[in-house]
Backbone bond lengths (Angstrom), bond angles and torsions (degrees), N, CA, C in turn:
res aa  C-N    CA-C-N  psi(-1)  N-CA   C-N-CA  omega(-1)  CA-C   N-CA-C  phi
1 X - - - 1.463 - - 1.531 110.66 -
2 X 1.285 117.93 -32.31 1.673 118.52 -172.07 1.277 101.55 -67.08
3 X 1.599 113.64 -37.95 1.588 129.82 -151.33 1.873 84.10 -70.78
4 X 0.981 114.11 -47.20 1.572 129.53 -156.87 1.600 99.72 -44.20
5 X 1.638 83.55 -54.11 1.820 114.31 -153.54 1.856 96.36 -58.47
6 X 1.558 112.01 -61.07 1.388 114.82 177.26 0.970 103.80 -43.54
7 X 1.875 126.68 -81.68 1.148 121.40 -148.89 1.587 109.84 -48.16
8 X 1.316 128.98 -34.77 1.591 144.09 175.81 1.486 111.25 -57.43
9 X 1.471 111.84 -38.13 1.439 124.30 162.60 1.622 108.16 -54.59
10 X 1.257 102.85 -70.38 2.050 106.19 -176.82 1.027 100.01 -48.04
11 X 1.398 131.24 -44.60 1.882 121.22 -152.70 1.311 85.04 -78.16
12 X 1.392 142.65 -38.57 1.787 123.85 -149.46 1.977 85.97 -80.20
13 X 1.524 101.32 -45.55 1.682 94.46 -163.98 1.444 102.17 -55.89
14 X 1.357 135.27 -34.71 1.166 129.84 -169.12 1.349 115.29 -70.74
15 X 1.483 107.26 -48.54 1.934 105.63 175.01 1.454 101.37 -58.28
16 X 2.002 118.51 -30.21 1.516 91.07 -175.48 1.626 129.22 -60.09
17 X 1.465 115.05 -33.52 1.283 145.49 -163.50 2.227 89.44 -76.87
18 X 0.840 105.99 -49.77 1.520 98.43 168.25 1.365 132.25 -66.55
19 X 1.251 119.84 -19.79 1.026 151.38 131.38 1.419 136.47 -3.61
20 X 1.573 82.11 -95.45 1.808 97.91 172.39 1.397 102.90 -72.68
21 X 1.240 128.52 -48.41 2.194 136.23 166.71 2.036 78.34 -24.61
22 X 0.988 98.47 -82.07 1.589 93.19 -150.18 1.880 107.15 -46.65
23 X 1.279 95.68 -52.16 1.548 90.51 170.12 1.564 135.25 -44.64
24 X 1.289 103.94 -36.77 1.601 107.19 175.07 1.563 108.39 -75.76
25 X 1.414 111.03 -17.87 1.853 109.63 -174.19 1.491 95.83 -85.36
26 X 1.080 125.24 -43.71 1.817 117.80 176.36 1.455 98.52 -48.91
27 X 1.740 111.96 -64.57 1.307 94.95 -156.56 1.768 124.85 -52.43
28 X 1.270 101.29 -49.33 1.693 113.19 173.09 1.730 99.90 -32.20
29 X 1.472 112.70 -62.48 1.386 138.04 -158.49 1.713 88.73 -44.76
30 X 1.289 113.34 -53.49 1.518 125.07 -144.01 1.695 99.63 -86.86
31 X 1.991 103.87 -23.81 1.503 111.18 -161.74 1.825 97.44 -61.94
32 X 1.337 126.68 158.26 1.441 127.70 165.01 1.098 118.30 -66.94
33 X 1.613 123.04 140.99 1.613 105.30 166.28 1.006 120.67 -75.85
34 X 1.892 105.17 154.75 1.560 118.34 -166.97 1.527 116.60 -65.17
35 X 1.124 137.88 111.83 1.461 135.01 146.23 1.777 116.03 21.96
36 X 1.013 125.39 91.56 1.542 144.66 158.59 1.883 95.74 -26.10
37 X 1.220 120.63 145.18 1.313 136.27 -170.97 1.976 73.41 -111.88
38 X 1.340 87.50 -178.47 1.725 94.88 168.74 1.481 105.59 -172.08
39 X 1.462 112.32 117.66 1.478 116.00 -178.08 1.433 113.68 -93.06
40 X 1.333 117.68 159.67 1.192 130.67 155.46 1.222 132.55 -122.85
41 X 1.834 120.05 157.83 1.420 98.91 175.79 1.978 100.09 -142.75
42 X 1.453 85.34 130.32 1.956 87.86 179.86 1.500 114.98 -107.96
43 X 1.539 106.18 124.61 1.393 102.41 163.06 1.530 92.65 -131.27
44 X 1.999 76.28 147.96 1.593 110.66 175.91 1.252 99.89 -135.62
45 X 1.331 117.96 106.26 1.438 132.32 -176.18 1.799 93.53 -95.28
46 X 1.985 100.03 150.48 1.552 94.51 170.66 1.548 98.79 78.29
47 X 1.204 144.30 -49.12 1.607 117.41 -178.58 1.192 123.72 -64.62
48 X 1.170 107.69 161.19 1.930 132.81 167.40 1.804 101.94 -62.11
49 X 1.317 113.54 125.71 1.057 122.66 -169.72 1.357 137.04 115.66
50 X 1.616 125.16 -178.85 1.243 106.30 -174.68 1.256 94.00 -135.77
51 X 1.919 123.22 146.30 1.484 120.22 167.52 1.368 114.28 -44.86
52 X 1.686 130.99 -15.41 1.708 93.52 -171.26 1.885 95.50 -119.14
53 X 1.441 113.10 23.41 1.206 107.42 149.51 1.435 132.07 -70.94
54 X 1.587 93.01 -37.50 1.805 113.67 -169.08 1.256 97.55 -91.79
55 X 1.392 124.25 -5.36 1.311 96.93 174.29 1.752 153.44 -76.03
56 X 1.902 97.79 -17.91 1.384 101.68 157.98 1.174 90.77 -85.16
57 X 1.123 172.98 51.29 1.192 131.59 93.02 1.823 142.92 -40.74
58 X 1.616 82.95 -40.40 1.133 95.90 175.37 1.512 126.31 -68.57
59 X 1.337 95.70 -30.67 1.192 107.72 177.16 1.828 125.20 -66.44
60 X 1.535 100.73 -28.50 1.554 111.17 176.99 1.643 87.88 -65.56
61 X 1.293 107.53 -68.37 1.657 102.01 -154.43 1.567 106.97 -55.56
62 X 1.355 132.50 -31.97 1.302 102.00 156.95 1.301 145.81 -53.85
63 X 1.129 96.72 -45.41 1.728 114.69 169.16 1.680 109.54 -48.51
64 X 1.517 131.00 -30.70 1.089 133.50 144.07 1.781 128.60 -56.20
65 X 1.166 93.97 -46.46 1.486 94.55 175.23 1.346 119.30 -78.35
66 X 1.488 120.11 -12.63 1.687 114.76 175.12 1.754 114.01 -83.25
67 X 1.691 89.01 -22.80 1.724 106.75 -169.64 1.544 90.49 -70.77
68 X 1.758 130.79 -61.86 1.227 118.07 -174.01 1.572 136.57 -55.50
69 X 1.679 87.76 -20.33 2.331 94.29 175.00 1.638 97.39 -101.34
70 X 1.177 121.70 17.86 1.373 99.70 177.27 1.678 109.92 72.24
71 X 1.093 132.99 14.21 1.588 139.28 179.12 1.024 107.37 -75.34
72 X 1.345 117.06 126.56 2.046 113.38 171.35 1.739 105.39 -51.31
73 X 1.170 110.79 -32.84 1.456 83.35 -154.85 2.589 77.74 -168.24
74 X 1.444 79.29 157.46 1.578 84.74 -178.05 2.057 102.38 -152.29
75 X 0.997 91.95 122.10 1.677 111.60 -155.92 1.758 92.95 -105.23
76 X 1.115 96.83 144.48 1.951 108.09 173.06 1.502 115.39 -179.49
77 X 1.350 110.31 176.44 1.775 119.55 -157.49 1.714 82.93 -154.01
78 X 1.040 102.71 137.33 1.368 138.47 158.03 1.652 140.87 -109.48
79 X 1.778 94.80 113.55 2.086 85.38 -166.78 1.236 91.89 -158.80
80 X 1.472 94.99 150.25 1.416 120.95 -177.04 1.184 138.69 -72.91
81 X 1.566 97.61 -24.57 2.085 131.94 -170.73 1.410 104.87 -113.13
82 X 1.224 109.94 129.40 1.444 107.64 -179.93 1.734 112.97 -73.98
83 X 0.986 117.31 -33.26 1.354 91.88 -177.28 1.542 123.97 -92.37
84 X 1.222 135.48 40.82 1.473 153.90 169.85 1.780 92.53 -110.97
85 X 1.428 111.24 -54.93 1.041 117.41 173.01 1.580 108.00 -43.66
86 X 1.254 146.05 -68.44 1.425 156.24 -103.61 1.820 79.19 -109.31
87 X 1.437 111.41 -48.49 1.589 114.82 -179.11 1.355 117.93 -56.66
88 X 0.942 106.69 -37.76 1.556 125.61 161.34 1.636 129.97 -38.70
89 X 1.195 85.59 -73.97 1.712 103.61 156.62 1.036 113.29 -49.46
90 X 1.261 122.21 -68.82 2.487 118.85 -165.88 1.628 75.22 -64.43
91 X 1.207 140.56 -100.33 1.874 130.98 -147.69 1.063 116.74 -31.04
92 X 1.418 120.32 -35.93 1.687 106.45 -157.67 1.534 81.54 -123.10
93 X 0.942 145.63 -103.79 1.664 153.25 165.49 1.483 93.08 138.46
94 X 1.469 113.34 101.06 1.292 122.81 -167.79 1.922 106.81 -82.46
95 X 0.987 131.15 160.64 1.384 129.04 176.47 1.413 103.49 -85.01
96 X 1.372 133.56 -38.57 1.234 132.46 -154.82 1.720 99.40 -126.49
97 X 1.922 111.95 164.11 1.359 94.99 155.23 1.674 97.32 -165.47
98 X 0.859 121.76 170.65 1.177 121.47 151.72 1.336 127.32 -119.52
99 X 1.880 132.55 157.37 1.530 102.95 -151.39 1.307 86.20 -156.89
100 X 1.230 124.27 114.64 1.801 125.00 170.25 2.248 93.93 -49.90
101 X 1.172 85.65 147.66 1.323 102.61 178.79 1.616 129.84 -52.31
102 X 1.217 118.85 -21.96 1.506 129.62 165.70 1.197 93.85 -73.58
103 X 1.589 150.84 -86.16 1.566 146.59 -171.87 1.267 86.53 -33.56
104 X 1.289 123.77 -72.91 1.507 109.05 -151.85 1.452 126.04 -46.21
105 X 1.441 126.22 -40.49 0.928 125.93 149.70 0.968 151.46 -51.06
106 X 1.699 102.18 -51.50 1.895 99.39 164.41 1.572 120.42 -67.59
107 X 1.358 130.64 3.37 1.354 132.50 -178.51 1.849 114.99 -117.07
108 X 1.383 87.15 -3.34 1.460 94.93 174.30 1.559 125.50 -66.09
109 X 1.406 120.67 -1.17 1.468 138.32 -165.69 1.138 105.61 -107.56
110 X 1.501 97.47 -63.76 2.034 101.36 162.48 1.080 140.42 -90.85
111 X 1.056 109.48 -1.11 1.962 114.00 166.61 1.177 116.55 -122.44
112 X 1.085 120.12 30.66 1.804 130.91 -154.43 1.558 111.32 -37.06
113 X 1.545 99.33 96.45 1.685 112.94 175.96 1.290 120.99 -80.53
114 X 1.108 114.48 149.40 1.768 96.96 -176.87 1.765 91.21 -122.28
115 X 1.703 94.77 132.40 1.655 104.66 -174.13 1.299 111.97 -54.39
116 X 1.689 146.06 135.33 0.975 131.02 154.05 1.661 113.72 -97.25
117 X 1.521 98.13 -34.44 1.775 99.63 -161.78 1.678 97.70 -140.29
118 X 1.264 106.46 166.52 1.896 113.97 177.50 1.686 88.90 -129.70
119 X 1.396 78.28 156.62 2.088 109.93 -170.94 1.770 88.84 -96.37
120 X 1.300 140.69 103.83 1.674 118.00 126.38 1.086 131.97 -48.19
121 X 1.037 121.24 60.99 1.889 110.00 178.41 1.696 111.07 -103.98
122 X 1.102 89.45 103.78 1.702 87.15 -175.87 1.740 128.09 -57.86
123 X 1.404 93.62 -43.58 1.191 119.75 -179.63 2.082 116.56 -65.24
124 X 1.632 97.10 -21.65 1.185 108.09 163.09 1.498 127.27 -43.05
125 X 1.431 88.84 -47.05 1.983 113.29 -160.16 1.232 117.04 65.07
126 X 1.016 145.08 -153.05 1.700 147.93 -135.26 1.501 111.99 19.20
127 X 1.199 115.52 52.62 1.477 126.00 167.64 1.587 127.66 -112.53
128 X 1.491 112.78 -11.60 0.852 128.59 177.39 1.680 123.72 -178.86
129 X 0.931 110.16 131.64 2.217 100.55 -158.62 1.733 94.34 -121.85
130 X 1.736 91.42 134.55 1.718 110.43 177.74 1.432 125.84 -114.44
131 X 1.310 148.74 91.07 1.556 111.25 138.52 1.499 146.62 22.21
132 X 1.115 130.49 59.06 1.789 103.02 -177.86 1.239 98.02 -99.96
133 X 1.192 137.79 -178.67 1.427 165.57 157.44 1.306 113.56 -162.59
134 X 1.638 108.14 153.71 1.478 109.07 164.47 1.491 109.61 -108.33
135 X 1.335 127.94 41.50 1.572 126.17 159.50 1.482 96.62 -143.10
136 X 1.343 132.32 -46.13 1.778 120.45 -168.54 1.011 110.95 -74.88
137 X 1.397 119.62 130.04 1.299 127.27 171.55 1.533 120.53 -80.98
138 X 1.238 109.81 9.23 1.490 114.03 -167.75 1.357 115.39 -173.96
139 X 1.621 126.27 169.35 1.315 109.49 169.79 1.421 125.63 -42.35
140 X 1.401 105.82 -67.54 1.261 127.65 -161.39 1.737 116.43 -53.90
141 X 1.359 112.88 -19.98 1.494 118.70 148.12 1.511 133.04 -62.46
142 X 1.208 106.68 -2.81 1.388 111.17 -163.75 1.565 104.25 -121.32
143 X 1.423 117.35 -32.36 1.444 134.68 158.17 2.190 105.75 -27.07
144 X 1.038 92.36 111.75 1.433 85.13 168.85 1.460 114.98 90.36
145 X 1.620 108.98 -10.58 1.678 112.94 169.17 1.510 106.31 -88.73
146 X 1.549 100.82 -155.60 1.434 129.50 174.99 1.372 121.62 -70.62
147 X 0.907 114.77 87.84 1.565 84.81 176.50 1.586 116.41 -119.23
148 X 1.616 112.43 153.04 1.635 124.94 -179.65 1.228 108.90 -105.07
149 X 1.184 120.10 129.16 1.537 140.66 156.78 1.231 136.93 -145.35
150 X 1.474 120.36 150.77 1.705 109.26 173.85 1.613 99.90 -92.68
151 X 1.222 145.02 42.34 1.062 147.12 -153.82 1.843 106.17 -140.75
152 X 0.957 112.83 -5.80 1.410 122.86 -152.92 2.072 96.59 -82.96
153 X 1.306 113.94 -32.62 1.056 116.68 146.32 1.191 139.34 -21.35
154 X 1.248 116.96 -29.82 1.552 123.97 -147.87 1.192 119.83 -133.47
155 X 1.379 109.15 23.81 2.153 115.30 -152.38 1.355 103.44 -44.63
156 X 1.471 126.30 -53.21 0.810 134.18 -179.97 1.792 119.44 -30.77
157 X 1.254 106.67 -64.83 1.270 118.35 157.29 1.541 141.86 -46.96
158 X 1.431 88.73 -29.46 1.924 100.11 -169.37 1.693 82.86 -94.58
159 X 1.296 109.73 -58.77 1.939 104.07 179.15 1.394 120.49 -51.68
160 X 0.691 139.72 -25.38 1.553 149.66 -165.34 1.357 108.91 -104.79
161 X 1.088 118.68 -49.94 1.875 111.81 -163.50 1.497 98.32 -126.12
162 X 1.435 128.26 -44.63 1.667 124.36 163.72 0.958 110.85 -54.53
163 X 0.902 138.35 -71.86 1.798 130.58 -178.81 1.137 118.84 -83.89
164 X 1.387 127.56 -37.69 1.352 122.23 -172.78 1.126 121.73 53.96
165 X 1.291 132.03 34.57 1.373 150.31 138.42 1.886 115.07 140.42
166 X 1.552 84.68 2.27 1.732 92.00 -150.86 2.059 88.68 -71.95
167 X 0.841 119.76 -30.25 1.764 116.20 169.21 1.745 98.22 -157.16
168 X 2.003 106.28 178.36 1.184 105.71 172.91 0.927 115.93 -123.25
169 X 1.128 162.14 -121.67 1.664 163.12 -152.27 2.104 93.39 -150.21
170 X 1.343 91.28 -35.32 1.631 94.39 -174.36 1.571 108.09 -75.17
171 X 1.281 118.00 -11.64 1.376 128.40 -163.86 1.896 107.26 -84.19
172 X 1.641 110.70 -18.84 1.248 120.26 154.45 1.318 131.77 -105.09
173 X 2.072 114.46 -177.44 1.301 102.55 166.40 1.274 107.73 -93.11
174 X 1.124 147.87 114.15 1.210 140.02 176.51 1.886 119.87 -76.60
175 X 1.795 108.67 135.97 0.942 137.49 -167.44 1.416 103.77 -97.93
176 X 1.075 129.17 104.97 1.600 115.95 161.35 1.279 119.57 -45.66
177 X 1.240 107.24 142.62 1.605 125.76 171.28 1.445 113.75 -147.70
178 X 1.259 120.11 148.26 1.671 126.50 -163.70 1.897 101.04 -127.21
179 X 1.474 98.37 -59.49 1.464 99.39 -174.64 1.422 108.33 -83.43
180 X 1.187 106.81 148.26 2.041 120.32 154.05 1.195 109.88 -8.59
181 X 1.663 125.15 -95.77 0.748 150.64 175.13 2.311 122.68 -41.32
182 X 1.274 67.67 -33.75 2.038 73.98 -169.28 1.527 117.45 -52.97
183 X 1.659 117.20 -30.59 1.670 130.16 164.62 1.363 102.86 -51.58
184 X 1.403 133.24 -62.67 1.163 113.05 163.59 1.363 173.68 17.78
185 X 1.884 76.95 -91.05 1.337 78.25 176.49 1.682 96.78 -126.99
186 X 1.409 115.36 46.67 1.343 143.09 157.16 1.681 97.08 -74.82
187 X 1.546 107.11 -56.46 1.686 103.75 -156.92 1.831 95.75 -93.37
188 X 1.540 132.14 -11.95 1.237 110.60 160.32 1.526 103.18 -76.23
189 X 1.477 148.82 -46.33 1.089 132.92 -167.20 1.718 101.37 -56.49
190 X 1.307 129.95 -34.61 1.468 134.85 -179.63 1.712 82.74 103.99
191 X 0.896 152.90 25.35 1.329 148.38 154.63 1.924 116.11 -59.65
192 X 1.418 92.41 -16.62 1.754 99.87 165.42 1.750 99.58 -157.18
193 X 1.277 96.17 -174.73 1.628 102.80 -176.91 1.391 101.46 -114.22
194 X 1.617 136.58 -12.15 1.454 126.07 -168.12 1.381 85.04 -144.73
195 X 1.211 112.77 -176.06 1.360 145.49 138.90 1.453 120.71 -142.07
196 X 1.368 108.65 150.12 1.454 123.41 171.38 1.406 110.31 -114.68
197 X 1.889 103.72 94.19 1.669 102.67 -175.51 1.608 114.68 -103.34
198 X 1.144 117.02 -160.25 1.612 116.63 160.78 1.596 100.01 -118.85
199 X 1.507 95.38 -179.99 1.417 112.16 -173.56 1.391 109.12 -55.87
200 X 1.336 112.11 -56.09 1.162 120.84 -179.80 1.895 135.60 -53.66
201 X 1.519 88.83 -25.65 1.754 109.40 162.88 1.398 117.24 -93.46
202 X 1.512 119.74 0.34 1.165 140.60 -166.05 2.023 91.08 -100.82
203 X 1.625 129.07 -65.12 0.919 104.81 -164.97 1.414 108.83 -90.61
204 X 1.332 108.64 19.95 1.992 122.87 169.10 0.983 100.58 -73.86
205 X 1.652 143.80 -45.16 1.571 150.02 -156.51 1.434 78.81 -74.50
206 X 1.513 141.33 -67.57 1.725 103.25 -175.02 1.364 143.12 -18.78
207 X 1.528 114.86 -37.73 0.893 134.49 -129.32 1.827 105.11 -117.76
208 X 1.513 93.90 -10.01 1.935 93.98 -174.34 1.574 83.22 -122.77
209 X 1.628 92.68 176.11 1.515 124.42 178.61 1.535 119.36 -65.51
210 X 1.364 104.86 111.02 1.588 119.78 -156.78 1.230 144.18 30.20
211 X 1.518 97.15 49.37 1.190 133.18 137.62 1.140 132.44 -16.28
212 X 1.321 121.64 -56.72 1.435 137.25 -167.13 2.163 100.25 -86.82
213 X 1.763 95.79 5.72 1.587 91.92 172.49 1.453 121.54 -70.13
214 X 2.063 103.43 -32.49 1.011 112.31 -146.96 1.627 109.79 -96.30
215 X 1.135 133.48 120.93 1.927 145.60 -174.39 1.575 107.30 -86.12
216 X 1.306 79.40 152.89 2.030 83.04 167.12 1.387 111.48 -97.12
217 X 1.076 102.20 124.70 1.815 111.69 161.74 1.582 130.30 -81.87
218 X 1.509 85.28 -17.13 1.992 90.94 -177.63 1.517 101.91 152.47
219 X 1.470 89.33 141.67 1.445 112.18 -150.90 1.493 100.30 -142.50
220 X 1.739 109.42 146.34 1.267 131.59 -168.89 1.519 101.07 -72.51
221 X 1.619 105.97 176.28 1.413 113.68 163.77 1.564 77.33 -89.39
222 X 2.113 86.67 161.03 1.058 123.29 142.28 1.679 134.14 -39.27
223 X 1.608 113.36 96.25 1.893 117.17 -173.93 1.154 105.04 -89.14
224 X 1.663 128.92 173.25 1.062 123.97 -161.33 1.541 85.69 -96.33
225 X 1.601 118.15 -173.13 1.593 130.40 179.13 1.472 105.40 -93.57
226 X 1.092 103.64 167.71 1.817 117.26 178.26 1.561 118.83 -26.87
227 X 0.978 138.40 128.71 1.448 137.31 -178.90 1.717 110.48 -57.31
228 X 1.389 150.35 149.49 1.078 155.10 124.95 2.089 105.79 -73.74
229 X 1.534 95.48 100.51 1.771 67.55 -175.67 1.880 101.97 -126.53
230 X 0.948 123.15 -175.82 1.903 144.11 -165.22 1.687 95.64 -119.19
231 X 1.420 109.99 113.13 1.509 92.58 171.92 1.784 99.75 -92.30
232 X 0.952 135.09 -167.48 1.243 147.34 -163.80 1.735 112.67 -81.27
233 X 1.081 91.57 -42.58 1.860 97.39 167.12 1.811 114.69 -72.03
234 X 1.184 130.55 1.61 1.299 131.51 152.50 1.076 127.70 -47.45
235 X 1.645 128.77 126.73 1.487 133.20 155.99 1.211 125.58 -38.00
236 X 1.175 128.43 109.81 1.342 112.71 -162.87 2.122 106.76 -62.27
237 X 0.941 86.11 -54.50 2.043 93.25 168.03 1.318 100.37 -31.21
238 X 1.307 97.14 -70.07 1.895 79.74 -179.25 1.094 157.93 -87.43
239 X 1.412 109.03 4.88 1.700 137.13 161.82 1.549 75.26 -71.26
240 X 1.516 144.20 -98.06 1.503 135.78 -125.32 1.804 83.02 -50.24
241 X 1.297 122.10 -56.56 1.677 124.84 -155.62 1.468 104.43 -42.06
242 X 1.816 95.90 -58.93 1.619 89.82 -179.06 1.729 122.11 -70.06
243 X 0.952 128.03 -45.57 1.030 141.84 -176.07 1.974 107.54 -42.45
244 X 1.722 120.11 -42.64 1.026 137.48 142.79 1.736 124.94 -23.86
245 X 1.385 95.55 -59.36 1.477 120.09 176.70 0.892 99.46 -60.08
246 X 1.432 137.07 -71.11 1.897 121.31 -146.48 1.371 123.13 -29.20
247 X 1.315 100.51 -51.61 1.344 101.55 -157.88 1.736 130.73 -69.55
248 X 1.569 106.00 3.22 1.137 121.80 159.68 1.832 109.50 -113.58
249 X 0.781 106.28 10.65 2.037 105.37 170.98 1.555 115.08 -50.24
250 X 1.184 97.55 -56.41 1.919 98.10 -167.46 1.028 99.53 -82.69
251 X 2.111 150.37 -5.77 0.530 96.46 133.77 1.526 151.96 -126.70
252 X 1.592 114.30 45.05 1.346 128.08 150.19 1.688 109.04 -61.58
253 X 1.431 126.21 -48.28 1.310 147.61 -174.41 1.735 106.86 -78.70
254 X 0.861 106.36 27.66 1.321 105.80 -176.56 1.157 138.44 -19.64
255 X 1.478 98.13 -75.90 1.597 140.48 143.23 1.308 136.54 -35.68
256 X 1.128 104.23 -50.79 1.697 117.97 -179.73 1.655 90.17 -77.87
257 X 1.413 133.45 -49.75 1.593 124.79 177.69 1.431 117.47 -50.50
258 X 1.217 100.25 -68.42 1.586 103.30 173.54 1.542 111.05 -50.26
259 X 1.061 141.37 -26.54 1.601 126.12 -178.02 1.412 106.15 -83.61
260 X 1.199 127.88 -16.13 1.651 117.11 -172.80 1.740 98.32 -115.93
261 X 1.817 107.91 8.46 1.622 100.77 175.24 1.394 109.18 101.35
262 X 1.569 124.26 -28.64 1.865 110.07 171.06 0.750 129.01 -68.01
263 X 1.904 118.41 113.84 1.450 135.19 135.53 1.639 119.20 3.68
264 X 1.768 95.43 -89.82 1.505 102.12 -150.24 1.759 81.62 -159.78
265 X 1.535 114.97 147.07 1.273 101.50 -176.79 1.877 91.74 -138.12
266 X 1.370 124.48 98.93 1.163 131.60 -162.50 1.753 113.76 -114.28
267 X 1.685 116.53 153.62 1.265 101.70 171.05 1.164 113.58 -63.02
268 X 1.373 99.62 -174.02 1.406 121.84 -161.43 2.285 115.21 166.95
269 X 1.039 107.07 -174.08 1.897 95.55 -171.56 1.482 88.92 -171.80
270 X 1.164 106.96 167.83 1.804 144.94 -177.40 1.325 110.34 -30.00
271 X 1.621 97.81 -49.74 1.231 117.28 -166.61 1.795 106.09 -62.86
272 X 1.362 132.53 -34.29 1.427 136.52 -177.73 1.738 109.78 -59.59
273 X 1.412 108.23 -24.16 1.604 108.05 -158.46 1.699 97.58 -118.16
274 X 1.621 123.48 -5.07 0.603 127.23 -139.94 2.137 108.81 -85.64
275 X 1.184 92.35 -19.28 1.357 107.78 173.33 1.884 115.48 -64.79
276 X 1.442 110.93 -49.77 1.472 136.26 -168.66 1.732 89.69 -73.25
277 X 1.267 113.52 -50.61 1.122 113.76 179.21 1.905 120.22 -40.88
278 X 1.317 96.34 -58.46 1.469 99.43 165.09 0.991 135.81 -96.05
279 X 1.645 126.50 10.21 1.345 135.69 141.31 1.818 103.54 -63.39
280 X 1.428 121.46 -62.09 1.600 95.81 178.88 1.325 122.71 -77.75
281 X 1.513 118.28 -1.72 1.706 92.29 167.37 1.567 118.02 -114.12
282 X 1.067 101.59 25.21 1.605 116.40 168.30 1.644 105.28 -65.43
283 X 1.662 105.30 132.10 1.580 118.24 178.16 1.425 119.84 -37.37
């Protein structure tokens, strides 16, 4: 009978212990899943500055943008060079990004983003691309000279969507240039005969030593601003949520906009970029 009683003892403790095992697996089973983090990744190729200046910045305006969708928390990296950038992307595979308009395009084939929002940042530049010289009065004077740019990188880009056929990058001698400013005052030293700047290096020439030498010869259309884009691994809920949001960001973000140069950061879709798009990937 004792023998009975134990062994009757072990069997109850044992179903108890199976028991509670099963109980804790429902509960987990039954618990909600945890809240999605959501990364981002910004490149601004071509600006004044350095990625780890802008980077608390970036960091405020997320911290705004996770507070407005209700997001625990909103994670991102900031860089200037696309390919630190591009590493970025395959390791981490961010949900969100924003993309000065050259990335945006050349990555539009292989990372296929879908536009949600555009950057105003004036102070950015890539909004519109000029010519100056202080002797050509026009393109066609400048055809066959010197020319300085930090753009020379990018033919693809400057032929295709900067000019849009009106000349090519091959159509000069090209001058290296590294800094903002150095096209400049490449063509006041006479170290070239043109430059091919942006807007933004355009209202910098105010601002240096005879400056006021250098004229426009010819000037781009008007491009759209930096992409807001959804890479493909996005929630769909929360691309519509954020995408909703923008248009009050800068100004909850006030601060954090104005220090890296944003205007106003508003929706927008495919359809805005969608022309440039097939001007640069046309055969």
């Amino acid at each position: 009978m004792t023998r009975w009683n134990g062994s009757k003892q072990a069997l109850l403790a044992s179903l108890a212990g199976v028991a509670t095992a099963l109980c804790a697996l429902l509960s987990v089973a039954a618990a909600p899943p945890a809240k999605a983090l959501h990364s981002f990744v910004v490149l601004r190729e071509y600006g004044v500055g350095t990625a780890g200046r802008a980077q608390p910045y970036l960091d405020e305006l997320l911290r705004v943008v996770a507070e407005q969708n209700h997001w625990p928390k909103a994670t991102g990296r900031y860089f200037s060079e696309r390919d630190p950038a591009l590493s970025f992307i395959r390791d981490e595979k961010p949900d969100f990004g924003i993309l000065s308009l050259p990335a945006y395009l050349a990555l539009k084939e292989t990372l296929s983003p879908t536009v949600i929002g555009e950057v105003s940042a004036p102070q950015a530049g890539g909004r519109q691309y000029f010519l100056v010289s202080k002797q050509a009065p026009a393109l066609p004077a400048c055809i066959g000279h010197r020319l300085a740019t930090t753009f020379a990188a990018d033919a693809k880009f400057v032929d295709r969507v900067v000019a849009e056929g009106a000349f090519r990058l091959a159509d000069f001698t090209l001058v290296a240039a590294q800094r903002p400013l150095e096209p400049l005052k490449q063509v006041i030293r006479d170290e070239a005969d043109c430059a091919l700047i942006d807007d933004a290096q355009l209202a910098a020439a105010a601002h240096i030593e005879r400056g006021s030498e250098l004229k426009t010869a010819w000037r781009s259309a008007a491009l759209p601003g930096m992409a807001v884009v959804a890479f493909p691994r996005s929630d769909a809920a929360a691309t519509k949520g954020f995408k909703q949001s923008l248009t009050g960001l800068c100004v909850k973000a006030k601060q954090a906009c104005a220090s890296v140069g944003i205007d106003l950061i508003h929706p927008s879709s495919d359809e805005r970029y969608r022309a440039l798009v097939a001007h640069y990937s046309k055969p």
